[in-house]
Every structure is written in structure tokens, then in C-alpha cells.
C-alpha positions in Angstrom: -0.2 -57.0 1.7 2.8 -55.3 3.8 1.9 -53.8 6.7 3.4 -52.3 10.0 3.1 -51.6 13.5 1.5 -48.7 13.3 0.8 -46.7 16.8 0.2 -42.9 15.9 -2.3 -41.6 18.9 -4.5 -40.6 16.4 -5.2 -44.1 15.5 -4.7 -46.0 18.8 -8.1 -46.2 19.9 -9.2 -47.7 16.9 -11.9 -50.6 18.3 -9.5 -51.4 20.4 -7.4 -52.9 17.7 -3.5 -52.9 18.4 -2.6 -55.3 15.5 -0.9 -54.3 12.5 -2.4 -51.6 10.1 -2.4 -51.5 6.0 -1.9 -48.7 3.8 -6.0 -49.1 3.2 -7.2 -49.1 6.8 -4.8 -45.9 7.7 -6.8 -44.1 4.3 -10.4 -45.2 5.9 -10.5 -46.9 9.3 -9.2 -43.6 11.5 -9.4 -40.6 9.0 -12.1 -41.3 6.1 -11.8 -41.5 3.0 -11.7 -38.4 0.8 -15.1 -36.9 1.0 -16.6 -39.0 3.5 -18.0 -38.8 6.7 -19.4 -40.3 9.9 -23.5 -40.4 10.5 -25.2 -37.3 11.4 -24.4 -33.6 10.9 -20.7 -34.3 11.5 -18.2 -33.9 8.7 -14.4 -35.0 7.9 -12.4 -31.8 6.9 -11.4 -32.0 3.3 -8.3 -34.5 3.3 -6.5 -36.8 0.7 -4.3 -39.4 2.9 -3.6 -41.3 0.1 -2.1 -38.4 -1.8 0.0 -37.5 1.5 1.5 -41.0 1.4 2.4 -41.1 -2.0 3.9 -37.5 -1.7 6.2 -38.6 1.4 7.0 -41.9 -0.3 8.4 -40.6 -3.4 10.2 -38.1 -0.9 11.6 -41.3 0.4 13.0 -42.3 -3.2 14.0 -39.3 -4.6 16.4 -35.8 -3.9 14.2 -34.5 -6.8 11.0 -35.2 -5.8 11.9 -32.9 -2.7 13.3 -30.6 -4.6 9.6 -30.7 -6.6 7.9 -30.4 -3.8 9.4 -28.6 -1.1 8.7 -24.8 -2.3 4.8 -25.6 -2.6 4.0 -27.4 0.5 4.1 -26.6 4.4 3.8 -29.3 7.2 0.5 -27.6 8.3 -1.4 -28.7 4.5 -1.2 -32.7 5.8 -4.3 -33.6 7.6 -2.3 -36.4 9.6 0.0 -35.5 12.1 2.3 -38.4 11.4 2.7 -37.7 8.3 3.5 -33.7 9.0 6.2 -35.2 11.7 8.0 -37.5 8.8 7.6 -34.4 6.3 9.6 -31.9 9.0 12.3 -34.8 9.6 12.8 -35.1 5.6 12.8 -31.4 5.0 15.4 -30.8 7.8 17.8 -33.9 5.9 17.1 -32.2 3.0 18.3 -28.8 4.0 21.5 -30.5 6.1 22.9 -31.6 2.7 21.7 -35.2 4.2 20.3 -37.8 2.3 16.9 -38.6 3.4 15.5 -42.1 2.6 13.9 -44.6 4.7 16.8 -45.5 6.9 17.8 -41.7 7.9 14.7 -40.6 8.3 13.5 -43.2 10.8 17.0 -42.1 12.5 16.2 -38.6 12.6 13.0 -39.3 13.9 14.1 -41.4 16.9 16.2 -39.0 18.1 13.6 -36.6 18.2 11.5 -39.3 20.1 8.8 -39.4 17.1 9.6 -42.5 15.3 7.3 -44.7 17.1 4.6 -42.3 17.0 4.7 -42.1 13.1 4.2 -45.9 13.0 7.7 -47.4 13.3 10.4 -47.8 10.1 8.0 -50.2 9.0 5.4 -47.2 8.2 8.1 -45.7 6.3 9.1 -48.5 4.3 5.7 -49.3 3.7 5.1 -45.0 2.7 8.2 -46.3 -0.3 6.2 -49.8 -1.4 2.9 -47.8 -1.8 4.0 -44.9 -4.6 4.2 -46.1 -8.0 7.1 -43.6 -9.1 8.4 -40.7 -7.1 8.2 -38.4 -10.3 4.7 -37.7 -9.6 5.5 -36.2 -6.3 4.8 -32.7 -7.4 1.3 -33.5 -8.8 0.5 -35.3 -5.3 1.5 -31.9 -3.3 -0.4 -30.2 -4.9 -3.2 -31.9 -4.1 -2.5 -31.8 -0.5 -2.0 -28.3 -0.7 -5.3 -27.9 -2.0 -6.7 -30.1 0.6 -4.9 -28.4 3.2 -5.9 -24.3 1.9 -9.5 -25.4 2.1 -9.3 -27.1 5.6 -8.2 -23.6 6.4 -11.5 -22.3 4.9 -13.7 -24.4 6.7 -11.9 -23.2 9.8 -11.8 -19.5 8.6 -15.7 -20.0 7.9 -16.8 -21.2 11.7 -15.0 -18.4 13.1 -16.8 -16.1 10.6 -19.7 -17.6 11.7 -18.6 -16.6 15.3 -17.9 -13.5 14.6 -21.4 -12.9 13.2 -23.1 -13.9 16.1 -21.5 -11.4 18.4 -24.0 -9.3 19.0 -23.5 -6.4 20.9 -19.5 -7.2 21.5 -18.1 -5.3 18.4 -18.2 -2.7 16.2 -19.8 -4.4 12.3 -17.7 -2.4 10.7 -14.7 -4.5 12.4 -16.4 -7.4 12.3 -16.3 -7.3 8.8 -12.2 -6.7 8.2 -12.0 -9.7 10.8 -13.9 -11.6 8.5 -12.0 -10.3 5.0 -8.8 -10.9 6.9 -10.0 -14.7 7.7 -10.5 -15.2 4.4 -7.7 -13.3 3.2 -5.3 -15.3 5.2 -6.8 -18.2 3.6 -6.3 -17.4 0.0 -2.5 -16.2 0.7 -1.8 -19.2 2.1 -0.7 -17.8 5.3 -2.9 -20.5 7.8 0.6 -22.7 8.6 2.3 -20.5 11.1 1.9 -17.4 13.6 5.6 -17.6 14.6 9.1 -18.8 13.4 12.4 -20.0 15.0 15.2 -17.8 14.5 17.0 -21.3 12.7 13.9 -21.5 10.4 14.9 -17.7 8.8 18.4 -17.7 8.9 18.5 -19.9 5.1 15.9 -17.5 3.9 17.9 -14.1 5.4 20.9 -15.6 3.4 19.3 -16.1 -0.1 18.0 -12.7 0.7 21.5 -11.1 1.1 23.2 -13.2 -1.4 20.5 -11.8 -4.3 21.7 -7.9 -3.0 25.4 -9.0 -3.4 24.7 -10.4 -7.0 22.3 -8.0 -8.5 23.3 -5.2 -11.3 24.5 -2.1 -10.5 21.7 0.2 -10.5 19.1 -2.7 -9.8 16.8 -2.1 -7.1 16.2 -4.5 -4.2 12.5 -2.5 -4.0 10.1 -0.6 -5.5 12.2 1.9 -7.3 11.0 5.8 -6.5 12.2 6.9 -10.0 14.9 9.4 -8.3 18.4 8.4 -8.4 19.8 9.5 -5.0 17.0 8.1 -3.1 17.4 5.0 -4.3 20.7 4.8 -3.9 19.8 5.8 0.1 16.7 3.7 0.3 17.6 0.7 -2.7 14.0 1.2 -3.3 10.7 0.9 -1.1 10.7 -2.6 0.8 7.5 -4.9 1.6 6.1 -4.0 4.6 7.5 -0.7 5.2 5.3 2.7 5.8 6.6 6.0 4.4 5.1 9.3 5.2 5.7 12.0 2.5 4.6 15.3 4.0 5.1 19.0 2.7 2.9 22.1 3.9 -0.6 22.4 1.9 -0.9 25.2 -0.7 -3.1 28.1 -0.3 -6.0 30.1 -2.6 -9.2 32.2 -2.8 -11.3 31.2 -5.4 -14.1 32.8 -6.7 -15.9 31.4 -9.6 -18.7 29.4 -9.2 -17.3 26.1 -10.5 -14.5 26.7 -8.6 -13.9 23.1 -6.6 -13.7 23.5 -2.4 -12.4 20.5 -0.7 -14.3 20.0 2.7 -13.4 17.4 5.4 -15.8 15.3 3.8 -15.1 15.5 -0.2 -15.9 18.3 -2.2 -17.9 21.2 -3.1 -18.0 24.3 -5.0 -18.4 28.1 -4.8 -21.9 28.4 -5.8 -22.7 25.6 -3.5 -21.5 26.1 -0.4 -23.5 27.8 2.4 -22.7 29.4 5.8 -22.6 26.6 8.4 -20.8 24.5 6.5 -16.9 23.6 6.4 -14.2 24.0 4.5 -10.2 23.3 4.9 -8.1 26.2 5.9 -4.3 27.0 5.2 -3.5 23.9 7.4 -6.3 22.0 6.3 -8.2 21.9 9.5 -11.7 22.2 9.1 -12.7 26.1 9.0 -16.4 27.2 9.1 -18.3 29.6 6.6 -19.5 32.5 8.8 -20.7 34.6 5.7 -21.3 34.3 2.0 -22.1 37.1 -0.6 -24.8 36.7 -3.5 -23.7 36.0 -6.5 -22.0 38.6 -8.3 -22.5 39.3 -12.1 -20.7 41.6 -14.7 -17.5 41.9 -12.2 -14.4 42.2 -14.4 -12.6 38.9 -14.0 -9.1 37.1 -15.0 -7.6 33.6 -15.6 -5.0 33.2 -12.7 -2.3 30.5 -13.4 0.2 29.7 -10.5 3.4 28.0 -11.2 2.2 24.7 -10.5 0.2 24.8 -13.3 -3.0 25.1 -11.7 -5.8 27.9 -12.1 -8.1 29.8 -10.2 -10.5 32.1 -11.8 -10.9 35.6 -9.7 -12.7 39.2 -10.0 -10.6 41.9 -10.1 -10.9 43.2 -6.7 -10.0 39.9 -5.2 -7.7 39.6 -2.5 -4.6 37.5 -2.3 -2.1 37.0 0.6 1.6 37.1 -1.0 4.9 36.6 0.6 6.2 39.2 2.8 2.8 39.7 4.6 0.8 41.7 2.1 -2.6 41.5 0.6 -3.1 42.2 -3.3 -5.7 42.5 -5.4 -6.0 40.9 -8.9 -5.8 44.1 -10.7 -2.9 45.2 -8.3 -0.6 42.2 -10.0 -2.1 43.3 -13.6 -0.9 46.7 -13.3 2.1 46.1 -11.5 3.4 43.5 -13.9 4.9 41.3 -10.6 4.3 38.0 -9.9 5.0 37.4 -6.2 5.1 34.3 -3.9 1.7 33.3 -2.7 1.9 33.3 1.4 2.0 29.6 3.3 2.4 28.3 -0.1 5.2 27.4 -2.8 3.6 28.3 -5.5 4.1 31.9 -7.4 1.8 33.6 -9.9 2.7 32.7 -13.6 0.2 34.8 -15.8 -2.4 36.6 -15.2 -5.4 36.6 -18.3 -8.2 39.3 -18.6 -11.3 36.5 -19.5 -15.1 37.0 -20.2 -17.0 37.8 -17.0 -18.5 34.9 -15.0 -20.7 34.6 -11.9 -18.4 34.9 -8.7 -19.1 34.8 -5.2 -17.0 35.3 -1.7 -17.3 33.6 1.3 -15.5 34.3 5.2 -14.4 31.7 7.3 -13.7 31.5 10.8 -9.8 31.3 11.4 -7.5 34.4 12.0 -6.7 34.2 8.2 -9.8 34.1 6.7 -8.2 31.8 4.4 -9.2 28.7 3.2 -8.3 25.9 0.2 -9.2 26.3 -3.3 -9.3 24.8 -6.5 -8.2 21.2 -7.8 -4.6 21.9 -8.0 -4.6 23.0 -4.7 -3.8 20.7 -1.6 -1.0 20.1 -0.9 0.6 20.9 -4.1 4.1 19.0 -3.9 3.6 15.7 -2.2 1.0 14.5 -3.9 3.1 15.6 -7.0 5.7 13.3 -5.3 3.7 10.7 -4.2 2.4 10.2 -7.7 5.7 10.3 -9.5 6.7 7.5 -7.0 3.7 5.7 -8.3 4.4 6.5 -12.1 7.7 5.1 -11.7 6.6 2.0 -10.5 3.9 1.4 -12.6 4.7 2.7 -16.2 8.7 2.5 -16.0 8.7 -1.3 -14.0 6.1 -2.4 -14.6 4.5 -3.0 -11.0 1.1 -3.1 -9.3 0.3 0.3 -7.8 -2.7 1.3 -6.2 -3.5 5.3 -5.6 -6.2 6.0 -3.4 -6.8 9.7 -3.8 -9.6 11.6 -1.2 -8.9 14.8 -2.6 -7.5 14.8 -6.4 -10.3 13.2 -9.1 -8.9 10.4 -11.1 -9.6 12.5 -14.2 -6.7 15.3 -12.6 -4.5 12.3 -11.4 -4.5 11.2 -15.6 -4.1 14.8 -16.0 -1.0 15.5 -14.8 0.2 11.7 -15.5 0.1 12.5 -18.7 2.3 16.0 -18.4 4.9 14.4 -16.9 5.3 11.5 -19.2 4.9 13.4 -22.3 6.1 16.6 -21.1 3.1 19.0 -22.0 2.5 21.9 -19.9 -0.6 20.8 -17.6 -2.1 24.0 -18.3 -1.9 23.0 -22.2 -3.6 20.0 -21.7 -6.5 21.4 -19.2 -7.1 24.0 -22.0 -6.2 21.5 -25.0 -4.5 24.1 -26.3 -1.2 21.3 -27.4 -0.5 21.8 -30.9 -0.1 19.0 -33.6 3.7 18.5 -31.9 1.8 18.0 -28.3 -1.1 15.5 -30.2 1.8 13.5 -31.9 3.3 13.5 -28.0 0.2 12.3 -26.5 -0.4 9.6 -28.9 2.5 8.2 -28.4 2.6 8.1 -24.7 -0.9 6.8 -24.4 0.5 3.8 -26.3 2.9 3.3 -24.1 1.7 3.8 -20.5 -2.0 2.4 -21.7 -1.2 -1.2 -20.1 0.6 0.0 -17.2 -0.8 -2.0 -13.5 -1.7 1.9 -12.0 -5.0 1.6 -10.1 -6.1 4.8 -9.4 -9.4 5.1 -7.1 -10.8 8.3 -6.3 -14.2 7.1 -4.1 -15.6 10.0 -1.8 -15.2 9.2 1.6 -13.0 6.3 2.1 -12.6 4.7 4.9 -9.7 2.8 6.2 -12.1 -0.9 5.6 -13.1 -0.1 1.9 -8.9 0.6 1.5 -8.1 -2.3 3.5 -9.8 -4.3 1.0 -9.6 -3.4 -2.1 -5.8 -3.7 -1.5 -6.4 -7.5 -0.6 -8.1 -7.9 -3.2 -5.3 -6.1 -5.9 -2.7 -7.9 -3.7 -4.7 -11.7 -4.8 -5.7 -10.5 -8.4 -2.6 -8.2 -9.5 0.4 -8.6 -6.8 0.1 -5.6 -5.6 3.8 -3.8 -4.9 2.6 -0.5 -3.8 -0.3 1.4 -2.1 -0.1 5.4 -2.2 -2.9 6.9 0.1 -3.2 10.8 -1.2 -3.5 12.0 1.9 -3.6 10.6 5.5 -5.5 13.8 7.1 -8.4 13.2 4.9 -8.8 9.8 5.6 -12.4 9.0 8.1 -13.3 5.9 10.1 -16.9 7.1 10.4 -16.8 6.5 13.8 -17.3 8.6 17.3 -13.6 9.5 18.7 -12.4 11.1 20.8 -10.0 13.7 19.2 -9.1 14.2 15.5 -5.5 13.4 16.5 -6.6 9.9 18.2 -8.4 8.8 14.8 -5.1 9.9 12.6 -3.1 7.5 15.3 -5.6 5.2 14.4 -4.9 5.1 11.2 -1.1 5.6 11.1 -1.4 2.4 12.8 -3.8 0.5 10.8 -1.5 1.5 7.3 1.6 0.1 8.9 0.0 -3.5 9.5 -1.4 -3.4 6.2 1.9 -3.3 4.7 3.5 -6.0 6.7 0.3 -8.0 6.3 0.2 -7.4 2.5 4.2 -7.1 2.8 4.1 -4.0 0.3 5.6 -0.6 0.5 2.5 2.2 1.6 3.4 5.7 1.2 1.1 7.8 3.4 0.7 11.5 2.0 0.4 14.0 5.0 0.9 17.2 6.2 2.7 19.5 8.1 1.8 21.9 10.4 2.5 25.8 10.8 5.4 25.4 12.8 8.2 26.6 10.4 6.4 29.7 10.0 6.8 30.6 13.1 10.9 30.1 12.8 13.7 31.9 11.5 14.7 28.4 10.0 11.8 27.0 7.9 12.9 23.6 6.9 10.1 21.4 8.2 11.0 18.8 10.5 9.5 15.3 11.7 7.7 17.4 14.2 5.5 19.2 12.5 3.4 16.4 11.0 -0.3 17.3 11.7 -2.6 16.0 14.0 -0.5 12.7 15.4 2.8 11.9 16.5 2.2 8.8 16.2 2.5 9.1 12.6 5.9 9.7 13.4 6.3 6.6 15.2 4.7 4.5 13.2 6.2 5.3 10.0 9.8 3.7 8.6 10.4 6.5 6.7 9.7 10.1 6.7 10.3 12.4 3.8 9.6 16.2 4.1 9.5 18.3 0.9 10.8 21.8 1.4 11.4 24.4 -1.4 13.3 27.9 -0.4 10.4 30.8 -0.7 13.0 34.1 -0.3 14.1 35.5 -3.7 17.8 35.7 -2.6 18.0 31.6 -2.3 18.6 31.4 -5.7 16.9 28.0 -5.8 13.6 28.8 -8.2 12.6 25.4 -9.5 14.6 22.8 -6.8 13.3 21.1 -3.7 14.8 20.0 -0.6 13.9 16.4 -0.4 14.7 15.7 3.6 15.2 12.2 4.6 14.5 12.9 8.4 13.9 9.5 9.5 15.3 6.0 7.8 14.7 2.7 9.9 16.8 0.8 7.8 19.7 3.2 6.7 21.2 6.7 7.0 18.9 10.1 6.8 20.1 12.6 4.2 19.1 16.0 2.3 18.8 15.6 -1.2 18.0 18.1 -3.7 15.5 17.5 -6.8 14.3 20.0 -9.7 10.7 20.9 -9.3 9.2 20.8 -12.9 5.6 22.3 -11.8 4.6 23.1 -15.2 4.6 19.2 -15.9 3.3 18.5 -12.5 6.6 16.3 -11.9 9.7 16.7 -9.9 12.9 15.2 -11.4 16.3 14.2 -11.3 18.9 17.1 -11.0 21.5 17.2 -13.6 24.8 15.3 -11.4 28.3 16.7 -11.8 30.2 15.3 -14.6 27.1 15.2 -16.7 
């Protein structure tokens, strides 16, 4: 049997025994065996050194075997040192363009000073004797690979363990995402490294920028938004970017009973809620109910539809704030014919229809207003309309993993106006199912089509940021997940005692920008804006009106505020000002889409020369 001088630390002290070592005695004597252990409670971490010598050896005999192996397999998966130090010093000859065989290796390795510690050239020639044929060197990686991932989950479980036993120094609820992101990190195969050398990315950065440089014209580098001239700006959504899409929240007064009333919470309706409890008002803070009438029978009522598409149903002596300042009643806009601007929203009335009486009821709130959210169409009305065509693109057009988490729109409303846009039904039509054979023949076919598209939509009650945290893991291992939309940030809840609203927001700003460098996907954050452009001549939003945190500002990579011009002499009834305010990676722009509401769906304008 060959053998060779053989004087790795790891195996120096062995009984004393400085003599040459085999093949077999550096598989048992040292290390163990595969699977076995010493006496007692003691175990050998899950290791295959025989597979790690036959991986490096055929590495030793063949440019293909690296080739086979190299994409699959980090240093950190062998259990030896030694042999991680001769895998670094073939990868590095490898990637010089070198060749690396027995001789050049064991040079590249005394320069570094590590030939001796490996076991000599002797060890390496040895590695060569011991493989039967280097074309198996793939099948061998992959076993160490294996070995390697579940050394990591023996580790990832004892400081699990750990973590459970700190009583009393932690929050459980953190506990737990320290745990899922243990295991996590484990089953993404992340456990080799915490940091890089600039050296080590530079190969990677160039493969990167050779793909952009070689790619199709109109082929997106990212996620693609669906909208022409913000990919162009953007080239799509990139892993590991947050992007906040924030407009101002839309306004109503509903008075039906069934009429849905988001609350800082989740939801309730008109003939549930009670004084005491809250509501959300034009800026969707929390508002209290000071009073609440009986329910109202026999009032004359009416079937209100706004131009988005969505409907309130009102008495006639109902009360509306419209542009301009005034208040109107419902029967005001029936016998007047007009069909104004509702106030702090975009929205404008579209039809107004005498229906059979219902039960109704009115409530008062606390702020100066007396206004508060209505209705499942309601808040906010054009960036979540955004946020989802983002999604829809991504999904149904490409074919990519997207995840919605929506806190305030049910995942029956999401399919809703999914299916408007795609098939181009008014959303009104389909709520009322009044489509026609034309719109049935429509619908058919688009449910054939978009039935097998990767869109995860979740609409759980009271989310918090640990139950979003992992589900996404878990989309991210099962369904390479590509994109996260959260619908919206200011409804999001930790369940835990701060000290301001606006410190729990920072919170979570924060916590969405690590998951998508940790998940390395795009997450677009829905928020919104404050009342500051109301109070200025100019009302284009800007980055520093986003509610409740700055931070959000920080945090984010991109920020997109939706504006649409309310005064009749604009000229501008059904387009948006899309307003790039903040790019990390590129230019900021204003960009103009048409705002379909009818469909629930903003789209492309028509460009000149079209």
C-alpha cells in the first residue's frame, strides 16, 4: 500500500504515532468512519472522508471533473481541513486558467506555507492512486455536500437548543425567527461564509455585467413591473432591493350594514361596530367612535359607484365631502345630475342608482373631519391597484413566484380585480355578475390562462412581521420566490409594547429590507402618505410625506409616489403621475401612466409614433 508523510495538526497527536499514514487510517484512525463514533454520549459530525478524497483526486486528473464539481461544492462542506486547503489551492489554478494536477498544486500550496500541513506531495499523489476514475467526481460532491449541509444542521440545532433555554433573555416571539433563520440558512446552503474578499466577487460581478451586455433588447435584468418606462428606468426589480409604493388613502362614508370598516386590527362592519371602538380615518390613523345611531329602516337609499369601481351603499340624506370643500347629500348629486371629486381622495362619483331600502346606520368619530374609511375598495385605492399590477405582471405574464400579503383587501377582492384587468371586465360587472355571454366567453378564457400562474395571495388577519418572515422562507425553498408585495406597511403589527406607532413602522421598514437581501428578492412595501400636500399650493406628494417613519425613507431603495391631478382644468382625467423620487441604483424620473379604474389596472400610455 502507498502511503505518505502525512502531518496535518488534526492528526498529529495520533498515539503518538509520527510514521507514515494510509489512505485507510486517515478514513478511521483521526476522523471516524462515516457514521461512527467514540464511547459515550459523544458523536462524530456526519462526514464522508473517503468521498472527499476521491472528489479531490479526480480533481487532480481531470479539468472536467472541476468543471463538474466546482458550481456545487464550497470548501466549508469538507469535514477535513486539509482537504478544504488542497480544494481552495485547485479551485484558485482552476480559475487562473492553470492547470491543476499534483505537481502545481503541491506548488501552489507551498507558497502559501500549507503544503506540509496537507500531508506533503505524497498526500496528493496518493489523493490520484486512490480514485478509480475522475468521471465520478460529481457523484462524490455531492455527497460531501450532503455531508457538509447536515453538519450545518447539527450545528444550527445546538444553537436552537440554546436559544430555547434562554429564559428570561428574549422576546419568544424572536427566539423563534432566530431559530427559522438557523434552519433556514441551513437549507439555502448559506453555512460556508459571513464575508467575502473583494477578489472573490470581482469573477462573479463580471459574469453579471457581461449577461446585461448580451441580453435582448427589451429583456429584463429583474422582475419586470409590467410598465414600459419603468423598466426601462429600473431594468426591472433586483434581489434584495425594498421599494415603497405610496399614494394618499381614499376616503368614504358608508352606511349599510354590510358595509366592510377596516380597523387598525382587521375588519368590521356597520352593524357591528360600537362606540369605543376604532376605525381608520382619512389618513388612516386610528379614529375612535364617539356615537352611533340605531338602526335605521325604510330610509330611501341608492347604489353609489365611484370611479374606481367600487361601491358604497348610502340613504339619501347622507353626507359626502367633495372637492372644493363642500358637503353633499346623496339626493343632492341625484337631482343635480353632477358627479364631483370626492375630497382627500382621487376617486369621482360614476352613477348614482335608486335601490330597495336596506337597514343603515351612522356613526361619529373623533377627528376634525368626522371622516373615516369605508368599504372594500377603499384604502388606499391606487397603490395597491399598483402594487398588484406589479405582481400580475410577474406572475401571470413571466411566470415568477409572487407572494401578496394583503392586511386590508380579502383574497376573494384581490381575484376580483385580477380578473378585471386581465380580461378587461368592468369590476363593477363582475361584483354584480352582470358580464354578458361576451364577458363569460372572456372569463373563461382568462381563467385558462392565468389558472397555473405562481401568485400566492395571503390575506390572514393580523399578520405579523414573524408569520410574513416565514412563510416567505418557506415560498422562497418550495417555489423560488422572486417577489414579496406587503399591501400595506401601516397595517402591519408586531404585537408587542412600543414606544410610538412611528418606532414600530421603523421597525418594520427595517426588518423588510433584510428580508430581501436575506431572501435576495425584490419586496415592494405599500404605504402611505400623509396630509401634507393638502396643505400646499403644489400637491405632488413627495418622499416626505410617508406616514408614521422616516425611516421608511431611508430604508427603502426605491420610492414611488402615485399622484393623479384632482382640478378639472388639468385636463388629465384617467392618467397618473408615477414619481420616481428616490432610485439607489439609477436616475429619479416622472412618468405618466393611464389609470384604467374601471378594470382596477393602471396601464401603459399610448407612446408617440404609435
Amino acid at each position: 500500500m502507498f502511503t505518505g508523510n502525512y502531518t496535518d495538526a488534526v492528526c498529529a497527536d495520533r498515539a503518538g504515532s509520527q510514521g507514515p499514514v494510509s489512505l485507510a487510517e486517515l478514513s478511521t484512525s483521526a476522523f471516524g468512519s462515516a457514521g461512527d463514533g467514540p464511547p459515550g454520549d459523544e458523536r462524530v459530525p456526519p462526514q464522508d472522508v473517503h468521498a472527499e478524497q476521491s472528489v479531490i483526486g479526480g480533481m487532480l486528473l481531470s479539468k472536467d471533473a472541476i468543471a463538474d464539481v466546482v458550481e456545487g461544492l464550497k470548501g466549508a462542506d469538507f469535514y477535513r481541513p486539509a482537504h478544504e486547503l488542497i480544494y481552495d489551492a485547485i479551485l484558485d489554478l482552476y480559475s487562473r486558467g492553470e492547470p491543476a494536477d499534483a505537481i502545481t498544486v503541491a506548488d501552489e500550496l507551498a507558497k502559501r506555507g500549507d503544503l506540509q500541513r496537507v500531508g506533503g506531495q505524497a498526500y496528493l499523489h496518493q489523493l490520484i492512486q486512490a480514485v478509480p476514475t475522475a468521471a465520478n467526481a460529481g457523484y462524490y460532491a455531492e455527497i460531501v455536500r450532503e455531508r457538509g449541509v447536515l453538519r450545518r444542521l447539527v450545528e444550527a440545532g445546538t444553537r436552537i437548543v440554546q436559544l430555547g433555554y434562554q429564559q428570561g433573555n428574549g422576546d419568544v416571539e424572536d427566539i423563534v425567527n432566530a431559530a427559522q433563520a438557523e434552519v433556514y440558512a441551513v437549507a439555502d446552503k448559506r453555512g460556508g461564509e459571513d464575508y467575502v474578499v473583494l477578489g472573490d466577487v470581482l469573477e462573479e460581478t463580471l459574469n453579471e455585467i457581461e449577461v446585461a451586455a448580451g441580453r435582448d433588447p427589451g429583456e429584463m435584468l429583474g422582475v419586470p413591473t409590467g410598465f414600459i418606462e419603468l423598466d426601462e428606468l429600473t431594468h426591472g426589480l433586483h434581489p434584495g432591493q425594498m421599494i415603497v409604493l405610496a399614494a394618499r388613502p381614499a376616503v368614504g362614508k358608508a352606511l349599510a350594514l354590510d358595509t366592510p370598516l377596516p380597523t387598525p386590527t382587521g375588519w368590521t362592519t356597520m352593524g357591528e361596530v360600537a362606540v369605543g371602538d376604532l376605525l381608520l380615518d382619512a389618513s388612516g390613523r386610528p379614529t375612535m367612535v364617539t356615537a352611533a345611531t340605531a338602526v335605521m329602516e325604510g330610509r330611501p337609499c341608492f347604489e353609489v359607484e365611484f370611479s374606481d369601481g367600487s361601491v358604497i351603499v348610502a340613504d339619501a340624506e347622507h353626507q359626502w365631502a367633495v372637492l372644493g370643500g363642500a358637503v353633499v347629500t346623496t339626493a343632492d348629486l341625484v337631482a343635480s345630475g353632477e358627479r364631483p371629486k370626492v375630497a382627500h381622495d382621487d376617486r369621482s362619483f360614476h352613477d348614482i342608482r335608486p335601490v330597495a331600502s336596506v337597514p343603515v346606520r351612522c356613526v361619529q368619530v373623533d377627528n376634525d373631519e368626522h371622516l373615516y374609511l369605508a368599504g372594500e375598495g377603499r384604502v388606499p385605492t391606487h397603490n395597491s391597484t399598483m402594487g398588484l399590477d406589479i405582481a400580475r405582471a410577474a406572475a401571470i405574464k413571466h411566470k415568477q413566484a409572487t407572494a401578496i400579503f394583503s392586511l386590508e383587501m380579502s383574497r376573494s377582492e384581490i381575484t376580483m380585480r385580477c380578473l378585471s384587468a386581465e380580461a378587461q371586465i368592468q369590476l363593477q360587472d363582475l361584483r354584480k355578475g352582470t358580464i354578458g355571454d361576451q364577458g363569460w366567453q372572456k372569463l373563461a378564457r382568462i381563467m385558462g390562462q392565468i389558472s397555473d400562474s405562481p401568485l400566492f395571495i395571503d390575506d390572514s388577519p393580523n399578520m405579523s412581521l414573524m408569520e410574513i418572515r416565514a412563510k416567505c422562507r418557506r415560498l422562497k425553498q418550495q417555489h423560488n420566490l422572486k417577489l414579496v408585495v406587503i399591501d400595506y406597511l401601516q397595517l402591519m403589527s408586531s404585537g408587542k409594547k412600543v414606544e410610538s406607532r412611528q418606532q414600530e413602522v421603523s421597525e418594520f421598514s427595517r426588518a423588510l429590507k433584510l428580508l430581501a437581501k436575506e431572501l435576495e428578492v425584490p419586496v415592494i412595501a405599500i404605504s402611505q402618505l400623509n396630509r401634507g400636500p393638502e396643505q400646499r399650493t403644489d400637491k405632488r406628494p413627495q418622499m416626505s410625506d410617508l406616514r408614521e417613519s422616516g425611516s421608511i425613507e431611508q430604508d427603502a431603495d426605491m420610492v414611488i409616489l402615485l399622484h393623479r391631478d384632482k382640478s378639472p382644468e388639468s385636463g388629465r382625467e384617467g392618467e397618473a403621475d408615477v414619481i420616481v423620487a428616490k432610485h439607489r441604483n439609477g436616475p429619479t424620473k416622472d412618468l405618466v401612466l393611464a389609470f384604467q379604474g374601471h378594470y382596477s389596472r393602471f396601464a401603459n400610455m399610448a407612446r408617440d409614433g404609435f
